[in-house]
C-alpha positions in Angstrom: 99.2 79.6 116.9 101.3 82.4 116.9 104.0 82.9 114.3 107.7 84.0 115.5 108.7 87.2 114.1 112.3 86.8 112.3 115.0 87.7 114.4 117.5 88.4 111.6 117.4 89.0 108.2 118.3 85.5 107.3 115.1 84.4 109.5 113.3 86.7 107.5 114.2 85.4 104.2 113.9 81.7 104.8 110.7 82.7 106.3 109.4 83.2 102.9 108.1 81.0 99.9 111.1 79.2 98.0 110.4 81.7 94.8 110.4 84.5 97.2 113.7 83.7 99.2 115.3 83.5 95.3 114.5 86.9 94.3 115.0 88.0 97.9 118.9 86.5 97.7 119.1 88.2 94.3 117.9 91.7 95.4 120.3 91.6 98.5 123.3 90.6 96.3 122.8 93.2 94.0 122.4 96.3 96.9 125.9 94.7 98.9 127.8 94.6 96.0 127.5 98.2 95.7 127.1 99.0 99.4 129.5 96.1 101.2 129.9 97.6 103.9 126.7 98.0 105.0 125.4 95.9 107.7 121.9 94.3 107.1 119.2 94.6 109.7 115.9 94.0 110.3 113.7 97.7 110.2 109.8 97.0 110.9 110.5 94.0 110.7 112.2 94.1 107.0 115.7 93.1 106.1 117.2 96.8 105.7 120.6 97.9 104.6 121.7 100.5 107.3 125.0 102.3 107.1 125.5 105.4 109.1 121.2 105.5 108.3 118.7 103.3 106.5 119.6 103.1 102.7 117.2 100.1 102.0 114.5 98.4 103.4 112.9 95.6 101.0 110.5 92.9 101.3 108.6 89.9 99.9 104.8 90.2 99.4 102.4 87.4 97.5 103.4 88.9 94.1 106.3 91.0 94.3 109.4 91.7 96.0 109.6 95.7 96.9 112.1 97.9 97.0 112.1 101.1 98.8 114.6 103.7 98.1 113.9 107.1 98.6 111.0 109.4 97.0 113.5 111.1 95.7 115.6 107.8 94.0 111.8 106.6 92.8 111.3 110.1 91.3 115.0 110.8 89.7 114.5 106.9 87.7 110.8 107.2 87.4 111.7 106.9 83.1 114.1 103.9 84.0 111.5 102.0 85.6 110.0 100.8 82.4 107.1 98.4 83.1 107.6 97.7 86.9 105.2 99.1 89.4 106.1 101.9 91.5 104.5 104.5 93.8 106.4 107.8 95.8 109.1 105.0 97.5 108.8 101.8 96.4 109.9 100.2 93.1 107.8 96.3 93.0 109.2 93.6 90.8 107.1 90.5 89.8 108.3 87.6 91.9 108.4 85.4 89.0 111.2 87.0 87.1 114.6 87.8 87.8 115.6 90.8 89.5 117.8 94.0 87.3 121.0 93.6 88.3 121.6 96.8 86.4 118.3 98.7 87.3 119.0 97.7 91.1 122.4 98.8 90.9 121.8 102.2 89.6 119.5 102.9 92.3 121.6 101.8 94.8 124.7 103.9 93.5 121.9 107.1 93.8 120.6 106.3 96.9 124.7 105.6 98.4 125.4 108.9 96.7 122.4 111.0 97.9 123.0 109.9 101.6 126.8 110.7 101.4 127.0 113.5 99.2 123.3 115.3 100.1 123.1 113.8 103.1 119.2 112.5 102.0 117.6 110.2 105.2 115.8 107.7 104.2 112.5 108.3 105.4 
């Protein structure tokens, strides 16, 4: 049986685990607040915040939601990270806690300002 690729972000997210779609819902609040008027789509078949470019693409895997900014946001807030997992463009937070409001915020206020002001693609 073949499984149907999401055709939305929405499809994506209630494609996932209950704990999953939680910390999804979470992530996603945290990157519109500070970006509202970017549109979400789906990118490789992630849920992506695009606005004049990608800014975000994030996901759900069996452990973790990930986050990918930029090499350059993951680099910049490598000493902000604390103990969460992260390699040249992905941050990973442990699906069974809440997501940082604050940590998310500040790197989506660096990644808004490094498209708009540096003009950094997402990559």
């Amino acid at each position: 049986m073949r499984t149907l690729k999401p055709a939305s972000v929405e499809d994506y997210i209630a494609s996932k685990p209950p704990n999953a779609q939680q910390r999804l819902r979470e992530l996603q609040s945290y990157l519109r607040a500070t970006v509202a008027e970017a549109q979400d789509l789906l990118k490789w078949g992630k849920p992506a915040l695009v606005d004049d470019g990608i800014l975000f693409v994030y996901a759900a895997a069996k452990n973790h939601i990930s986050l990918h900014p930029t090499p350059s946001v993951v680099a910049q807030l490598q000493n902000q990270l604390g103990s969460h997992e992260y390699s040249e463009n992905t941050i990973k937070f442990p699906i069974n806690e809440p997501i940082p409001s604050t940590l998310v915020t500040t790197i989506a206020e660096l990644r808004v300002f490094e498209k708009n002001s540096l003009g950094i693609k997402w990559r």
